[in-house]
N, C-alpha and C positions, 0 to 999 in steps of 0.2 A: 568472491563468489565465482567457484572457477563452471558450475552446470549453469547452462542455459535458463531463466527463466522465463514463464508465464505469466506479463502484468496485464492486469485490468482496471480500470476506470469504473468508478459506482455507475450504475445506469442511470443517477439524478442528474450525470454531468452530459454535461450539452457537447455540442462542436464548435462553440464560442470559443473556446479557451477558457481564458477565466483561472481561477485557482483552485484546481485538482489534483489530488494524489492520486498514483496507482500504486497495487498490493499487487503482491506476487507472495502467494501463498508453497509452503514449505512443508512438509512431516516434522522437520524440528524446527521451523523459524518462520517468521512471518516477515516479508521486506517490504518496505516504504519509501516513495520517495516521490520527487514533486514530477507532475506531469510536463513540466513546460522546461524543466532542465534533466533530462534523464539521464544525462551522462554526469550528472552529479552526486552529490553523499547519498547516502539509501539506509535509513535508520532498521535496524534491525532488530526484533522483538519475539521471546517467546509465545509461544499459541498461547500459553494461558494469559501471557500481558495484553495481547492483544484481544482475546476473547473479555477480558474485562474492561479493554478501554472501550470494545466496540458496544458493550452492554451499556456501559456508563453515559455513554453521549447519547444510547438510545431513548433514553429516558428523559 
């Protein structure tokens, strides 16, 4: 990922810590990764996999 991104945190998630992803959303990809290790792996996913993983868990 050589551009800069913009991650965010769900706004459920507190300032506890705890166990939270941030997303850094993309025109062709969607990046993931854990909030408490950021300099670590960052699972990468198309918009439509991720528009139907985010539909999936909504339910």
């Amino acid at each position: 990922m050589n551009t800069a991104l913009e991650w965010f945190k769900s706004s459920y998630s507190g300032d506890e810590g705890g166990n939270c992803v941030e997303v850094a959303a993309h025109p062709t990809a969607v990046h993931v990764r854990d909030s408490k290790v950021t300099e670590g792996p960052v699972l990468t996913l198309t918009p439509a996999a991720w528009s139907a993983f985010t539909s999936d868990i909504a339910h």
